[in-house]
MARDORO-874212 format. One record per residue (C-alpha): residue number from 1; residue in three letters; x, y, z. Coordinates in steps of 0.2 Angstrom, whole numbers. Example, Ala and Ser with C-alpha at 12.3 -4.5 7.8 and 13.67 -1.06 7.14 Angstrom:
2
DRENVO  nr rest    xx    yy    zz
DRENVO   1  ALA    62   -22    39
DRENVO   2  SER    68    -5    36
***
This chain:
198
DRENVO  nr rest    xx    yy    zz
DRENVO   1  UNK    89    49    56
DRENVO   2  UNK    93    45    75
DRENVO   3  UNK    78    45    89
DRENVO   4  UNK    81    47   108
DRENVO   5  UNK    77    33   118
DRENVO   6  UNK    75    29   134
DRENVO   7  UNK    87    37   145
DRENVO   8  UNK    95    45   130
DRENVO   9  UNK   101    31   120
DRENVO  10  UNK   101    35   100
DRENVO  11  UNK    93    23    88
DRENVO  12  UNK    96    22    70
DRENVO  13  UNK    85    22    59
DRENVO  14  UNK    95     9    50
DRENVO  15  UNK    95    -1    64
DRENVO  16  UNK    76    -5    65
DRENVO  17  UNK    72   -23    63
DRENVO  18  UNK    59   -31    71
DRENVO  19  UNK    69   -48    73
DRENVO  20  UNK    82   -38    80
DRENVO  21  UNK    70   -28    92
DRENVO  22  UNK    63   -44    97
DRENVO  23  UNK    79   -52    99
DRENVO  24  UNK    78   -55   118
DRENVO  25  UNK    60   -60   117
DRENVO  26  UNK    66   -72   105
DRENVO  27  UNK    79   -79   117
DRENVO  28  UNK    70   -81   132
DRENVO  29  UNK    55   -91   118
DRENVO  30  UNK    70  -104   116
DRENVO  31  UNK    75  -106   134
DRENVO  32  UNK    59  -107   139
DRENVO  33  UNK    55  -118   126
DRENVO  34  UNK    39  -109   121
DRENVO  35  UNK    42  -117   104
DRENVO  36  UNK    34  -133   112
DRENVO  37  UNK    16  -124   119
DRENVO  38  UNK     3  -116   108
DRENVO  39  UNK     2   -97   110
DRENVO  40  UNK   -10   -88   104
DRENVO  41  UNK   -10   -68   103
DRENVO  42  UNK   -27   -63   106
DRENVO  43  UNK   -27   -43   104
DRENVO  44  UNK   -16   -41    87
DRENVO  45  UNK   -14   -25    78
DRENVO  46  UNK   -10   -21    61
DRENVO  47  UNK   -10    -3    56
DRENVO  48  UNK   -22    -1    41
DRENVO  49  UNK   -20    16    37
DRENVO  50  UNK    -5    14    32
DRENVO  51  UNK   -16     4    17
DRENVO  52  UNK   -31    16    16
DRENVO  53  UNK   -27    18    -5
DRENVO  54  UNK   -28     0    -4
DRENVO  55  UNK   -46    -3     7
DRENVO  56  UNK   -54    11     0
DRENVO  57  UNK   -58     5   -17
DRENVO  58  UNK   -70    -8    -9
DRENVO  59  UNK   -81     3    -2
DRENVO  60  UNK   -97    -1   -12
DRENVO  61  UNK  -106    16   -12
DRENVO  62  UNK   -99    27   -25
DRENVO  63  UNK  -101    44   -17
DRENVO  64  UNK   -93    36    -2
DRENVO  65  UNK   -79    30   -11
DRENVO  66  UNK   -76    47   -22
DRENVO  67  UNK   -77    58    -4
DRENVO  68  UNK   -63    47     4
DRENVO  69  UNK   -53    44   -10
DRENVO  70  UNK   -51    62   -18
DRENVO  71  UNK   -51    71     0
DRENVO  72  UNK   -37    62     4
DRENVO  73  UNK   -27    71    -8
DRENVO  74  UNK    -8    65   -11
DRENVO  75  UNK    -5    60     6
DRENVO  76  UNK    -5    38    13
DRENVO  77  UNK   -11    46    29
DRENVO  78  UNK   -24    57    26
DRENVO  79  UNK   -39    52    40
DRENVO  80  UNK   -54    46    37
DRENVO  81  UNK   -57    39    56
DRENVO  82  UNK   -61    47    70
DRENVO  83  UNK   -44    48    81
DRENVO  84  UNK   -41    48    98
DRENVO  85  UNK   -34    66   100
DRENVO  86  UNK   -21    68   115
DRENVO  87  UNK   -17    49   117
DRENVO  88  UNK    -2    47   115
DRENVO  89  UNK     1    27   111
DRENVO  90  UNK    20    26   108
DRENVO  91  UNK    20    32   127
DRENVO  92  UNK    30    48   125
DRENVO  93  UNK    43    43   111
DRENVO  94  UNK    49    28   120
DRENVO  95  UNK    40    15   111
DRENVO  96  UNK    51    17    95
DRENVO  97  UNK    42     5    84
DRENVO  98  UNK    29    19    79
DRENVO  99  UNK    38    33    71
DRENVO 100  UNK    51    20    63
DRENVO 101  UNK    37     8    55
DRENVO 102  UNK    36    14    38
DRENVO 103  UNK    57    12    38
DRENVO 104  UNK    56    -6    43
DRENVO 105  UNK    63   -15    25
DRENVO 106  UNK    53   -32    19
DRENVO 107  UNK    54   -43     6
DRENVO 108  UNK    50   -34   -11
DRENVO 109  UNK    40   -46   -21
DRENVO 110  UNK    38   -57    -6
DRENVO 111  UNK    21   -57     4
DRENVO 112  UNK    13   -40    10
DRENVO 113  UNK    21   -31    21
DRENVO 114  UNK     7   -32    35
DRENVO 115  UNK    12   -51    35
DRENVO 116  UNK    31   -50    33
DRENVO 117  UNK    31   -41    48
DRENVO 118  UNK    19   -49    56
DRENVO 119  UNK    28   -67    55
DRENVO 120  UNK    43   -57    62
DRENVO 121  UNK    35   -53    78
DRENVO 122  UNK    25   -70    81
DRENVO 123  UNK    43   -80    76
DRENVO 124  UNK    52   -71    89
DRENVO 125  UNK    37   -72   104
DRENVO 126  UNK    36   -91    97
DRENVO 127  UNK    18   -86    91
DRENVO 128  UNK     9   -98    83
DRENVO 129  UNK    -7   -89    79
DRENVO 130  UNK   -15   -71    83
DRENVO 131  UNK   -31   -61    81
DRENVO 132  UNK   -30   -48    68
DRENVO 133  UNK   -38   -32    72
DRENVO 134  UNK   -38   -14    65
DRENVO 135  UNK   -29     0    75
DRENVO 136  UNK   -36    17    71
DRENVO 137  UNK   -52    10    63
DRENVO 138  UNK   -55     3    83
DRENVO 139  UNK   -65    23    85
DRENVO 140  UNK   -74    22    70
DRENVO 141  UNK   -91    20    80
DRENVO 142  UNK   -87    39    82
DRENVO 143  UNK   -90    42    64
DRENVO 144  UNK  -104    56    63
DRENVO 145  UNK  -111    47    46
DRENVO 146  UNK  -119    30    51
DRENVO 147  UNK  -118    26    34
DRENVO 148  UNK  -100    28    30
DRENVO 149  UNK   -96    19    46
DRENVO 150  UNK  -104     6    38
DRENVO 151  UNK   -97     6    21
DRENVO 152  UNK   -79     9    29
DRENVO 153  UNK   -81    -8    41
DRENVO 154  UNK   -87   -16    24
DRENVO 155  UNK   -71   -10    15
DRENVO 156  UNK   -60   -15    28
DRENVO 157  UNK   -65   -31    30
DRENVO 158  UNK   -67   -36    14
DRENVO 159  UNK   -49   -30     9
DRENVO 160  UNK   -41   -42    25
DRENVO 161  UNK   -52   -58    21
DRENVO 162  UNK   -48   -55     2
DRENVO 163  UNK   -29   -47     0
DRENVO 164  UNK   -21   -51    17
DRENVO 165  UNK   -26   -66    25
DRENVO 166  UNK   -23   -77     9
DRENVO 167  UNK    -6   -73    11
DRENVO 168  UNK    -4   -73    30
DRENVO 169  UNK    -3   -97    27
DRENVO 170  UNK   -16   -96    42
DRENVO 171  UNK    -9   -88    55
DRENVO 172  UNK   -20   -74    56
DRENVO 173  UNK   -38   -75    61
DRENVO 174  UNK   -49   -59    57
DRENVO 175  UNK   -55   -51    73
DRENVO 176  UNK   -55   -37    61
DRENVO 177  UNK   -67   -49    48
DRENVO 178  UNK   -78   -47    61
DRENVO 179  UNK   -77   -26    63
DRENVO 180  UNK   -93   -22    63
DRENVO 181  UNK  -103    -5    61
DRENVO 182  UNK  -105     1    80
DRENVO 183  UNK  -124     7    76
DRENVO 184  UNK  -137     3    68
DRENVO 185  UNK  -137   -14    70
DRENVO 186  UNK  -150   -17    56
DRENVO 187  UNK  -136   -10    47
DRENVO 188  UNK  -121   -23    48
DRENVO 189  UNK  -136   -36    47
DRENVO 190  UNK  -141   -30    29
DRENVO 191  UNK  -124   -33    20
DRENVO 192  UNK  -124   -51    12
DRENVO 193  UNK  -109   -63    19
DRENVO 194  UNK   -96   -65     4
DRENVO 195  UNK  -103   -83     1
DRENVO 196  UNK  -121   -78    -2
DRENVO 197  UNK  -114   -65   -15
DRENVO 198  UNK  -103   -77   -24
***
């Protein structure tokens, strides 16, 4: 599969690699010698519905869970977030890193996906730490069930502080751990942190 780029170039698919994409980035972090200064990306995304079948399961009330899981259906991305309708994020087609994502190989076996790709981008901007957030669960304080809201923020962040950042050595800290319901207040306030459960 070939996209257009910007002023008509093609990309193959086989050619996305984020080490490769990055690979300027990467070269102007050695002349600069950005290596030697600590960076620290402060607005990190991940994109966590791409691992809805793997959050879900955490959600603690069972209706909850069995609406989200079975209306998803077959499909990975089903929505179960609010969206933002008409915004278009890869900016028309020319950020080509969207539509190839899901292509981009990793290591099977090797540390989840999320991270793999994520050690590629920090290694090649000299990165030495970032702050992980969520991507489409950023709208869900436009979920019309408070409740869900809730249980979803719940989910989400106990499936990064448990299954993704053990893996990520440290490198990662979870902004998203701290995705919290918009409203009601009361609400995140009344779930017990993970050490008072344990």
């Amino acid at each position: 599969m070939d996209l257009l780029a910007e002023r008509g170039r093609r990309i193959s698919v086989d050619e996305l690699n984020t080490t490769r994409l990055l690979a300027h980035a990467r070269k102007q972090a050695v002349q600069r010698k950005l290596d030697d200064v600590l960076i620290v990306d402060v607005d990190a995304h991940h994109y966590e519905n791409e691992h809805y079948s793997d959050i879900l399961p955490y959600m603690e009330n069972d209706v909850f869970r069995q609406w989200t899981m079975g209306g998803r259906g077959q499909t990975d991305r089903g929505s179960i977030v609010p969206t933002n309708a008409g915004f278009i994020q890869d900016m028309g087609g020319r950020v080509t890193r969207y539509p190839l994502r899901r292509s981009e190989k990793t290591e099977p076996g090797g540390k989840f996906r999320d991270v793999q790709l994520g050690e590629r981008w920090m290694d090649a901007m000299s990165v030495d730490y970032s702050c992980l957030f969520p991507t489409g669960m950023l709208n869900i304080g436009m979920h019309p069930q408070k409740e869900m809201e809730v249980d979803l923020c719940w989910a989400y962040n106990r499936w990064v502080t448990e299954k993704v950042l053990p893996e990520a050595d440290g490198a990662c800290t979870p902004c998203s751990a701290c995705r919290s319901p918009i409203r009601p207040p009361a609400c995140a306030r009344s779930r017990p942190s993970a050490a008072a459960r344990a």
